[in-house]
N, CA and C atoms as an extended XYZ file, in Angstrom:
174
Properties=species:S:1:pos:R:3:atomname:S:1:resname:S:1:resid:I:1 pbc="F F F"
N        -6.604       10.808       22.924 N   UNK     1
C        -7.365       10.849       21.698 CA  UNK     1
C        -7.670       12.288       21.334 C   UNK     1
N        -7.649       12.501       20.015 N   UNK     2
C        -7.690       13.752       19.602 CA  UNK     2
C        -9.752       13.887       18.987 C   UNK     2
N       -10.136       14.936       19.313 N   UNK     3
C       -11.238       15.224       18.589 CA  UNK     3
C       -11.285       15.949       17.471 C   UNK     3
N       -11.843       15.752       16.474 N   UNK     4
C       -12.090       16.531       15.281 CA  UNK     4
C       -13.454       17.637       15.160 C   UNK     4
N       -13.011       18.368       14.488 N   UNK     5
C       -13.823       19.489       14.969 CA  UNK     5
C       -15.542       19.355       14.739 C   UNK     5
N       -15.554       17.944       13.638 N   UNK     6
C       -16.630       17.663       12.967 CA  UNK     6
C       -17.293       16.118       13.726 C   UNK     6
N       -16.465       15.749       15.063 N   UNK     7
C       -16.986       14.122       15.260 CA  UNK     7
C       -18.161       15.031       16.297 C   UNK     7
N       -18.933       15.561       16.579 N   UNK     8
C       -19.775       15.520       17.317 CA  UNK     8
C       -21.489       14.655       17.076 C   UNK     8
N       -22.162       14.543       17.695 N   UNK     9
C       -23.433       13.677       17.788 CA  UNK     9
C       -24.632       14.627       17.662 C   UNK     9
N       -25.690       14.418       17.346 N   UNK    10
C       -26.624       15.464       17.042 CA  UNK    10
C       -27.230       16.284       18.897 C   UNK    10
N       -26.801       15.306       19.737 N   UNK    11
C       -26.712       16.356       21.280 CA  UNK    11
C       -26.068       16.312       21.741 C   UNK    11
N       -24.864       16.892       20.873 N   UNK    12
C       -23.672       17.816       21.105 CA  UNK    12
C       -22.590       17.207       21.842 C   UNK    12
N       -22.647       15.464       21.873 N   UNK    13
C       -21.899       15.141       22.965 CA  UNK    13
C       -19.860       14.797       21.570 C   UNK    13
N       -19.107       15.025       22.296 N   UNK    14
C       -17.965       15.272       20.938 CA  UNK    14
C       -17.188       13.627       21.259 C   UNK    14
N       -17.343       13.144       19.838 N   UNK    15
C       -17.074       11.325       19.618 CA  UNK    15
C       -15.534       11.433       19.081 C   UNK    15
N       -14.764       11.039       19.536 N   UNK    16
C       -13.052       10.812       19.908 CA  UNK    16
C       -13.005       10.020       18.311 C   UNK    16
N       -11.867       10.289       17.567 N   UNK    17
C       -11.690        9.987       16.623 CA  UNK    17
C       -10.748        9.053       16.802 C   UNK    17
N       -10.756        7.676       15.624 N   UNK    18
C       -10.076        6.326       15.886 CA  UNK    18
C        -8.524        6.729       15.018 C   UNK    18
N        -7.083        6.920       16.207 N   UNK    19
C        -5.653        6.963       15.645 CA  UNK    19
C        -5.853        5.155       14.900 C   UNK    19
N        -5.258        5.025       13.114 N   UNK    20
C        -4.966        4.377       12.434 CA  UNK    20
C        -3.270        3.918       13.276 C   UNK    20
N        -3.564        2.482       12.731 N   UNK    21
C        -2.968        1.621       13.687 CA  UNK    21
C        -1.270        2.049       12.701 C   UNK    21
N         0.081        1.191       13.221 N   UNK    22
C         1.100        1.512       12.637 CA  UNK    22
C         1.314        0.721       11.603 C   UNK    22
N         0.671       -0.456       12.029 N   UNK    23
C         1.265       -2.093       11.125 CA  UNK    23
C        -0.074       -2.302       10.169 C   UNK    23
N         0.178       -3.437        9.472 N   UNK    24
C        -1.126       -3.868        8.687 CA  UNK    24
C        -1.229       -3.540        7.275 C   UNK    24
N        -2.178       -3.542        6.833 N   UNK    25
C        -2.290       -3.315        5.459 CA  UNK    25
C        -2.491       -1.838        5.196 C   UNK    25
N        -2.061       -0.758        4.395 N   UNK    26
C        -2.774        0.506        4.202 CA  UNK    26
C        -2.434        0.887        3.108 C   UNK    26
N        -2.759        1.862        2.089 N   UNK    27
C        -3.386        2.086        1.108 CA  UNK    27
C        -1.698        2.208        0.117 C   UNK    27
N        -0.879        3.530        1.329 N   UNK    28
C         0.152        3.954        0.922 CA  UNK    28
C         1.176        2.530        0.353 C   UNK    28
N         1.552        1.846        1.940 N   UNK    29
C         2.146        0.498        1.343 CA  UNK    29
C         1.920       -0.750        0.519 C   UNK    29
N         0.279       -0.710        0.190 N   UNK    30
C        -0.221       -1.248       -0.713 CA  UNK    30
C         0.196       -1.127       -2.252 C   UNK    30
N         0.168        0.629       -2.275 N   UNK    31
C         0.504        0.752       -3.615 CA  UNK    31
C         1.954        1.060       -3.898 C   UNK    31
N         2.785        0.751       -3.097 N   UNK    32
C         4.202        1.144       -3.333 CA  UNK    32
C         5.185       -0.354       -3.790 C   UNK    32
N         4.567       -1.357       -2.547 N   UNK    33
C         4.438       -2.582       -2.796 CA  UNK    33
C         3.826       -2.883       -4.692 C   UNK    33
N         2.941       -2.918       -4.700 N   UNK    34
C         2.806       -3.285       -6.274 CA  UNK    34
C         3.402       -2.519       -7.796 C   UNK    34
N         3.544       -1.180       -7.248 N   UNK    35
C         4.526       -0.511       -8.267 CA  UNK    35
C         5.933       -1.275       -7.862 C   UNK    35
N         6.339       -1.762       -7.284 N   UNK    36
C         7.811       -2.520       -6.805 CA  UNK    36
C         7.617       -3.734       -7.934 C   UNK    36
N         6.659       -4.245       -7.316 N   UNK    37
C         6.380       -5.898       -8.174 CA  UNK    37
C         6.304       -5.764       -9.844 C   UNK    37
N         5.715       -4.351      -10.112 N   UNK    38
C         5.580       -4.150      -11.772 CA  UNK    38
C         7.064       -4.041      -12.135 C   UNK    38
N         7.711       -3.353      -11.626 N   UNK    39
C         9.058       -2.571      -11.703 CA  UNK    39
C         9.831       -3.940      -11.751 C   UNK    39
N        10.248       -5.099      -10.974 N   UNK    40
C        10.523       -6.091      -11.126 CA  UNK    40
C         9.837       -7.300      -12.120 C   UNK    40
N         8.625       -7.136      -12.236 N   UNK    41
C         8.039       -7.886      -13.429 CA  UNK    41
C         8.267       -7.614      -14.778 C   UNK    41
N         8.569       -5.925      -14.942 N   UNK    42
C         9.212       -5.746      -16.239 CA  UNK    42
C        10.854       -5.861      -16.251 C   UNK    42
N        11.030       -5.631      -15.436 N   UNK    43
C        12.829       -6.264      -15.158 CA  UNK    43
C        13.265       -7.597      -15.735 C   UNK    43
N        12.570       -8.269      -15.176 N   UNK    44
C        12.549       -9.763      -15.302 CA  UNK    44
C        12.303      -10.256      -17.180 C   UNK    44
N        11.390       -9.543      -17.713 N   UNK    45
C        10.894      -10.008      -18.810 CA  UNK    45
C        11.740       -9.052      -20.086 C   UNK    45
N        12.390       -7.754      -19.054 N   UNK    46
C        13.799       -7.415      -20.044 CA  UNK    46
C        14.949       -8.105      -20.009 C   UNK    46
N        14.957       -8.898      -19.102 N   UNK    47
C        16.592       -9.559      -18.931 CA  UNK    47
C        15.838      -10.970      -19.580 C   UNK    47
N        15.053      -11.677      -19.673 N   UNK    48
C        14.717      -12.823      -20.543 CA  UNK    48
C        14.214      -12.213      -21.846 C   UNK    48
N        14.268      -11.222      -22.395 N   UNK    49
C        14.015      -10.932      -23.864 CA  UNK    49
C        15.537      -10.658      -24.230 C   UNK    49
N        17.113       -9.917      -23.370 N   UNK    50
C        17.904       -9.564      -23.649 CA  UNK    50
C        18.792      -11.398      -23.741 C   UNK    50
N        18.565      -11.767      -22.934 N   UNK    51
C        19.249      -12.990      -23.401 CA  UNK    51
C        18.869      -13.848      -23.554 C   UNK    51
N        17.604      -14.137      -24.230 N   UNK    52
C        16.952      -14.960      -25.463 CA  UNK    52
C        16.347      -15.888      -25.004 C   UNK    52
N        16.270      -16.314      -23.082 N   UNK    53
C        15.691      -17.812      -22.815 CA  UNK    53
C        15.387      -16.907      -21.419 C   UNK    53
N        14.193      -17.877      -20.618 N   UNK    54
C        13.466      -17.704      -19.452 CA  UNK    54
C        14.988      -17.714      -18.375 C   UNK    54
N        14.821      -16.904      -17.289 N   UNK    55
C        16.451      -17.167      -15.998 CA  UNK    55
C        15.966      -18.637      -15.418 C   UNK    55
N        14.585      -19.388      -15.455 N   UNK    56
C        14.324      -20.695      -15.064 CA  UNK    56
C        14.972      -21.676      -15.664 C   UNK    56
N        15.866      -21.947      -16.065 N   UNK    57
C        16.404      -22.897      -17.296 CA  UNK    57
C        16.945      -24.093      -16.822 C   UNK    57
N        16.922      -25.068      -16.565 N   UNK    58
C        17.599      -26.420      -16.050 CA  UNK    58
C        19.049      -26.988      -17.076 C   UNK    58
């Protein structure tokens, strides 16, 4: 564990800073993930405006 120069306690004892895990949810893949989904949501609603009917069609 690494210490930061600022984790210490008011008597001086120095508090080990928490390494962020690899997996899970985090901020970066959060928002890369939903710019993906916009990027495909407007995809989707250009290729059903370019050929005139929803791609759901029976």
């Amino acid at each position: 564990m690494t210490l930061s120069p600022r984790a210490k306690t008011e008597l001086g004892t120095p508090v080990p800073t928490r390494r962020l895990p690899r997996y899970g949810f985090h901020t970066h893949n959060e928002q890369l993930n939903g710019r993906l989904a916009m990027l495909g949501f407007i995809a989707l609603v250009a290729v059903e405006y370019k050929l005139g009917h929803g791609l759901l069609i029976w």
